[in-house]
C-alpha positions in Angstrom: 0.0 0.0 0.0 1.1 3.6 -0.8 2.4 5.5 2.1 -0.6 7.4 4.0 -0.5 10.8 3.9 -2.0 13.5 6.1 -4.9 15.8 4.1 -5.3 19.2 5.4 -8.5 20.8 4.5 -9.6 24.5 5.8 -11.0 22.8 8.7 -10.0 19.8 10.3 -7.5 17.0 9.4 -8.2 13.8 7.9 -5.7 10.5 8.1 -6.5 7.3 6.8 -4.8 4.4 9.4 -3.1 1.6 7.1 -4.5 -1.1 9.5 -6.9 -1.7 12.0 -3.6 -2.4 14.2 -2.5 1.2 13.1 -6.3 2.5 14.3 -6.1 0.6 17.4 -2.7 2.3 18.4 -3.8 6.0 17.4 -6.7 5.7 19.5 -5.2 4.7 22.6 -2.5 7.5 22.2 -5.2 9.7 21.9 -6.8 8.4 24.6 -3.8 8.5 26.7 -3.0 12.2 25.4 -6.7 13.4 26.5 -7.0 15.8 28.9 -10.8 16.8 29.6 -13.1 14.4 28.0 -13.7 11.0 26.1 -16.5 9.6 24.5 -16.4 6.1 23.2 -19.1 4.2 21.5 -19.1 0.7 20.0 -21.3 -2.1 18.5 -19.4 -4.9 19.7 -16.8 -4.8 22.5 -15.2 -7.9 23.1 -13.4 -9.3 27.1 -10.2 -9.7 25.1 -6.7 -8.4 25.6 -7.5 -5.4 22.9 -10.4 -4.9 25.3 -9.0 -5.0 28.4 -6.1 -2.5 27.1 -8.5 0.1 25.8 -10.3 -0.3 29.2 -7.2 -0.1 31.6 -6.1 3.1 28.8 -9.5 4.9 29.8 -9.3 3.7 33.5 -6.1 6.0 33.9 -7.9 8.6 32.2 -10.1 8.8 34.8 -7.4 8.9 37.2 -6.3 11.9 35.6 -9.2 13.6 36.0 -10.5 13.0 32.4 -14.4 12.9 32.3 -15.0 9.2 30.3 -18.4 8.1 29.2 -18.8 4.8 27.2 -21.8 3.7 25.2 -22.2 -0.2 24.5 -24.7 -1.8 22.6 -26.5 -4.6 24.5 -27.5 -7.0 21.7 -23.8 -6.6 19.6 -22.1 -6.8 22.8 -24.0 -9.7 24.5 -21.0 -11.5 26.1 -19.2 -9.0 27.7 -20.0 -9.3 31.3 -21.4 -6.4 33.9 -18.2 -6.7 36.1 -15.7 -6.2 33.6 -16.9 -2.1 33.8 -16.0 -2.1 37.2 -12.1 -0.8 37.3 -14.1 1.9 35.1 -17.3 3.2 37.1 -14.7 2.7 40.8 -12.6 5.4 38.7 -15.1 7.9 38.6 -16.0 6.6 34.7 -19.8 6.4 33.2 -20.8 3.2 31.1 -24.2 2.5 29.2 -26.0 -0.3 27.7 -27.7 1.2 24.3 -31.1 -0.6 24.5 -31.0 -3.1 27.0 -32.2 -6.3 25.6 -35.9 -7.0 25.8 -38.0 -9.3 23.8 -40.0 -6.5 22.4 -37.4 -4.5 21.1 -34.1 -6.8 20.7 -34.0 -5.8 16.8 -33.2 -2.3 17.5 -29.7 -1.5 17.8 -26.6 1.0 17.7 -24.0 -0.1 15.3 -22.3 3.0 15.6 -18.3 3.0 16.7 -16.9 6.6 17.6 -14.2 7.7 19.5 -14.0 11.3 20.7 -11.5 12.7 22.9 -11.5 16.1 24.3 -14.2 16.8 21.1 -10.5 17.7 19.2 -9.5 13.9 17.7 -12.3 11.9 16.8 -12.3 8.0 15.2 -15.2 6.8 12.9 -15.1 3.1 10.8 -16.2 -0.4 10.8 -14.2 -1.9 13.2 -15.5 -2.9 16.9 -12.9 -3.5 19.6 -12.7 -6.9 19.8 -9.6 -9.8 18.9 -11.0 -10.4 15.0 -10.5 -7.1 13.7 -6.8 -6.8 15.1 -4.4 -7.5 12.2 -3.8 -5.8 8.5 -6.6 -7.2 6.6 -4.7 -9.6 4.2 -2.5 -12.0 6.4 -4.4 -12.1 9.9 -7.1 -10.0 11.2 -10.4 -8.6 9.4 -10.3 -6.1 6.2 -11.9 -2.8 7.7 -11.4 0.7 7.4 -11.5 3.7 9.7 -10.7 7.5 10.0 -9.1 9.7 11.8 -10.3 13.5 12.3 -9.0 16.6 14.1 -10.3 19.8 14.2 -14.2 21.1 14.8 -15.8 18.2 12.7 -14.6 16.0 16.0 -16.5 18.4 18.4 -20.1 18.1 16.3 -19.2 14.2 16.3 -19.2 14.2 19.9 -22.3 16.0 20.3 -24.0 13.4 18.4 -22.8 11.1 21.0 -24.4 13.1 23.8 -28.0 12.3 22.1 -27.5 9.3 21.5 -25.4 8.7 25.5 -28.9 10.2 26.9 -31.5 8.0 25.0 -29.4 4.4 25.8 -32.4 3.3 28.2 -35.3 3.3 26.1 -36.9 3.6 29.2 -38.5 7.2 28.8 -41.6 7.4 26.6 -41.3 11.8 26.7 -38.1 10.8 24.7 -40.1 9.1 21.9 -40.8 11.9 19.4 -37.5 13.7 20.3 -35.7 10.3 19.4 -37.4 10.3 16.4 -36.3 13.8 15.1 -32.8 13.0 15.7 -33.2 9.5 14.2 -33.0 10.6 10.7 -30.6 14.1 10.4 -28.1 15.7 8.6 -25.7 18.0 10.3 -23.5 20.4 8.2 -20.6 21.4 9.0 -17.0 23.4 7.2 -15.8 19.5 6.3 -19.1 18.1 4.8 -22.0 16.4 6.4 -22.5 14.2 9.5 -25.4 11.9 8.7 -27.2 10.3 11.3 -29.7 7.4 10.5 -32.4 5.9 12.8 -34.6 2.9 12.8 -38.2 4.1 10.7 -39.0 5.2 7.1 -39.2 8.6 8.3 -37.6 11.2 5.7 -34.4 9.8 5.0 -31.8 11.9 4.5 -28.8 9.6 4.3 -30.7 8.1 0.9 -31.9 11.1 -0.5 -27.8 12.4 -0.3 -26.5 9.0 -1.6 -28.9 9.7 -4.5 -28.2 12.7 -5.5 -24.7 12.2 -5.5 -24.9 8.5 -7.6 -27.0 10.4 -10.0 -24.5 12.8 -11.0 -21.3 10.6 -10.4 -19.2 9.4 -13.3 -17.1 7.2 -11.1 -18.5 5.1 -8.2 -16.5 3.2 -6.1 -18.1 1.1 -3.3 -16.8 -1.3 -0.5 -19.3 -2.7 1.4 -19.1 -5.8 3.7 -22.9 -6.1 3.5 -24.6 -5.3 0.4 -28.3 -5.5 0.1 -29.6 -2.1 -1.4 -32.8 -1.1 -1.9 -34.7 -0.6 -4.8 -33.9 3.0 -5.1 -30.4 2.7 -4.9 -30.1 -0.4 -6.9 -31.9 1.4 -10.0 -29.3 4.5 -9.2 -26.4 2.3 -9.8 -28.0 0.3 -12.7 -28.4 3.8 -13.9 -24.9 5.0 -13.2 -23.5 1.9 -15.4 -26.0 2.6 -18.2 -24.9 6.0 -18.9 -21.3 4.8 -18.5 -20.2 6.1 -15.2 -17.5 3.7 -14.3 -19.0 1.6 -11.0 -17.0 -0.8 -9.2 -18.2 -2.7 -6.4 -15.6 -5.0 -3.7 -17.8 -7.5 -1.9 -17.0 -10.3 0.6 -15.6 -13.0 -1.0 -16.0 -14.6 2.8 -18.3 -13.2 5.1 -19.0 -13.9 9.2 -22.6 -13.3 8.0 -23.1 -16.2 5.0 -26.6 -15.5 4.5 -26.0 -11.8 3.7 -23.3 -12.8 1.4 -26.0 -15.5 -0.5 -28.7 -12.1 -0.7 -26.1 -9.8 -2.1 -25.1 -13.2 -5.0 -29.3 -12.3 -5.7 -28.7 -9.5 -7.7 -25.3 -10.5 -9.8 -26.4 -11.2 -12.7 -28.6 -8.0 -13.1 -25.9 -5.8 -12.0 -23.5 -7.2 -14.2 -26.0 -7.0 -17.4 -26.1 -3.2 -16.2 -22.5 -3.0 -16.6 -21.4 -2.7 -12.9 -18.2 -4.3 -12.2 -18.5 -6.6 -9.4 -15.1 -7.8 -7.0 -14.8 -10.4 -4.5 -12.7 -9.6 -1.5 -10.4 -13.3 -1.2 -7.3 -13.0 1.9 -9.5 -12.4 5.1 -13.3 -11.4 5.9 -14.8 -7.9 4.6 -16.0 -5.7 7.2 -15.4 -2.7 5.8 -17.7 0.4 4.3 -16.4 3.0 2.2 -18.1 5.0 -1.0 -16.1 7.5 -3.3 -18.1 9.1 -5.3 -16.2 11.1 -8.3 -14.6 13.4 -5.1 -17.2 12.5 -2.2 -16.0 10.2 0.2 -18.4 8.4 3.0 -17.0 6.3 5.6 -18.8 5.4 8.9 -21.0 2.1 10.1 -23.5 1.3 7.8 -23.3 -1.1 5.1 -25.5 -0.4 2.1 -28.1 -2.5 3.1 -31.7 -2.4 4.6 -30.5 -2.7 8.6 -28.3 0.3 7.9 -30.7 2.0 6.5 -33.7 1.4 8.3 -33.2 -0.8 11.4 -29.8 0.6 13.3 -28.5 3.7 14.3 -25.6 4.5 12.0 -22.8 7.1 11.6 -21.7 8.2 8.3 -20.0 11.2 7.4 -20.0 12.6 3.9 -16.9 14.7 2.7 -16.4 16.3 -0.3 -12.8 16.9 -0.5 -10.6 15.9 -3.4 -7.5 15.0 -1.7 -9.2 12.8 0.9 -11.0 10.9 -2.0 -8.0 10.0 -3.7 -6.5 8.6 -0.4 -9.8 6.8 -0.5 -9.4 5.7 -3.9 -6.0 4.0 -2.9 -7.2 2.3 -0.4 -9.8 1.0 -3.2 -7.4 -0.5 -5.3 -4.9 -1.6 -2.8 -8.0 -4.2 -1.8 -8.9 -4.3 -5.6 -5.5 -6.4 -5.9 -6.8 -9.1 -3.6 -10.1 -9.9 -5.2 -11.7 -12.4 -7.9 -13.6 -10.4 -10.8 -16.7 -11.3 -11.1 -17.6 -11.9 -14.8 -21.0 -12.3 -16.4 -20.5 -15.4 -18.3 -18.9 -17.8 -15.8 -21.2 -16.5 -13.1 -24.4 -17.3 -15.0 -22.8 -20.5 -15.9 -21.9 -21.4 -12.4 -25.6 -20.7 -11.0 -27.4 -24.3 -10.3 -30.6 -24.2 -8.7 -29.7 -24.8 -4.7 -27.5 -21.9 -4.9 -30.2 -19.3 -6.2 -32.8 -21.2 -3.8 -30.5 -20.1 -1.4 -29.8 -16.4 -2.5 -33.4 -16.3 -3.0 -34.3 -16.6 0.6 -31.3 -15.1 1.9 -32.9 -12.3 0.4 -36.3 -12.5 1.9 -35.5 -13.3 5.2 -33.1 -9.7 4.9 -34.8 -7.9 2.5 -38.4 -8.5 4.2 -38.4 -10.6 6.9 -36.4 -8.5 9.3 -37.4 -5.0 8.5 -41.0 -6.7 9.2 -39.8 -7.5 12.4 -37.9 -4.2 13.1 -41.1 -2.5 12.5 -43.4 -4.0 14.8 -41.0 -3.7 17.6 -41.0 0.3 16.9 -44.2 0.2 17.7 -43.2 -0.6 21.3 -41.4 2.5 21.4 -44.4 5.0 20.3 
């Protein structure tokens, strides 16, 4: 891989960590460098070694009088027990569970990973803190991406955090129609937009921005661990490859999720007769989520796929910046190298009839089946 390189922008500051290793290490310097406050939210958060440094790291922050709140999801972090928060809240240090897990509502859930400290140095990506992710992505460890910010961007990231810190219980009905508003948002700022998605069909702000930016790009560039669009956004790339924009799509070539790897196989063959240039991630798992667009770069949680877009809370940030897009596009074809091309004539060829049984229902059970689900348990929460 090319050597990283630091983008300045009017604003704030934007790195792109080689590695997940590389991530892991820049956020426990800045967490050991913080000096007033630290914010940290995370899917999944494993009783591991990376765990337990990252916990003993924000222990001693406490210790130097740094104010730390963490923010865990419940259902993604299942198996980490109560106690092992303990060296954190005898510190002085605050930890929630986002949704505590009830029948009624166990579908609902914050896939969101930030780290903010002192609102100056922020951390968005795909990666949770658990033993998997550790490694480069090729030769140990899972392939996911992350970013680094400095600057004022960093401060509006941790405000986001504060809504979503005070909401973890679910507990308070007043909350409702205030969780709602913030569910579905899009905060501007100097650097681009922070775009914050909610479980509903509400206005949705996150598509109507991807949309408008695949309808005018002539290059599209998409890594996404879990790929299930919706019909929308499927007919906006379809449309993209008509008019011969160039659209190249890295998928999971193996996946920790096998049946959202059989619903994204579903729609191959379509996208390929559209033109769309389709890649198979081989060396480790795919986790990651990145989209350049011509000079638009998103990164953040969500996956293009109906659970990020309608079921979890997800973080993305879109930034229009030239010079941070063709970092991003590096890291494109740095992964590029390590996939299998898929073509239209051996894939249609290779299709027997168990397969697409299987993509078939893989589909439904994602593509129907669970938003069904999701939506009934919202109406627990009204």
């Amino acid at each position: 891989m090319a050597n990283p390189q630091r983008i300045v922008h009017p604003s704030s500051d934007f790195y792109w960590p080689r590695t997940v290793d590389e991530s892991f290490e820049l956020m426990l310097q800045a967490i050991q460098d913080s000096r007033s406050s630290i914010c940290l939210e995370m899917y999944i958060y494993s009783a591991s070694p990376i765990g337990e440094q990252f916990r003993d790291a924000l222990v001693q922050a406490c210790e130097r009088g740094v104010q730390v709140r963490v923010l865990i999801d419940a259902w993604g972090s299942m198996t980490l027990p109560e106690r092992f928060w303990d060296p954190l809240r005898e510190a002085g240090g605050q930890m929630r569970w986002f949704n505590p897990i009830k029948l009624q509502r166990w579908g609902i859930r914050n896939h969101r990973k930030l780290l903010v400290c002192d609102q100056h140095v922020a951390f968005v990506g795909g990666f949770n803190i658990s033993t998997e992710y550790q490694g480069d992505g090729l030769t140990r460890g899972w392939h996911d991406l992350g970013l680094q910010i400095s600057g004022p961007l960093a401060g509006h990231l941790a405000a986001s955090f504060e809504t979503l810190y005070s909401l973890a219980d679910f507990q308070h009905k007043r909350f409702i129609r205030f969780r709602k508003a913030v569910a579905h948002q899009t905060i501007s700022t100097r650097d681009g937009q922070i775009l914050l998605i909610g479980p509903g069909h509400n206005r949705h702000f996150v598509k109507q921005t991807l949309l408008a930016d695949l309808d005018r790009a002539k290059s599209i560039q998409i890594i996404s661990a879990y790929f299930l669009p919706t019909r929308v956004v499927r007919r906006a790339l379809m449309r993209a490859a008509r008019r011969s924009a160039k659209v190249e799509i890295i998928l999971a070539g193996k996946s920790d999720v096998p049946l959202s790897q059989y619903a994204s196989r579903h729609f191959y063959q379509t996208f390929l007769r559209a033109g769309m240039e389709i890649f198979e991630y081989q060396p480790q798992i795919l986790h990651s989520k990145l989209f350049i667009l011509d000079d638009v770069v998103y990164v953040g949680s969500a996956n293009l796929d109906r659970r990020s877009f309608y079921i979890n809370y997800e973080l993305m940030l879109r930034l229009p910046n030239p010079s941070l897009a063709l970092e991003a596009r590096t890291t494109f074809q740095t992964a590029l190298a390590h996939c299998h091309r898929i073509h239209f004539s051996t894939w249609k060829r290779s299709r027997t009839f168990w397969s697409k049984l299987k993509e078939k229902w893989a589909f439904f059970l994602l593509a129907k089946v669970d938003p069904f689900i999701a939506r009934r348990q919202l109406r627990h929460l009204r």
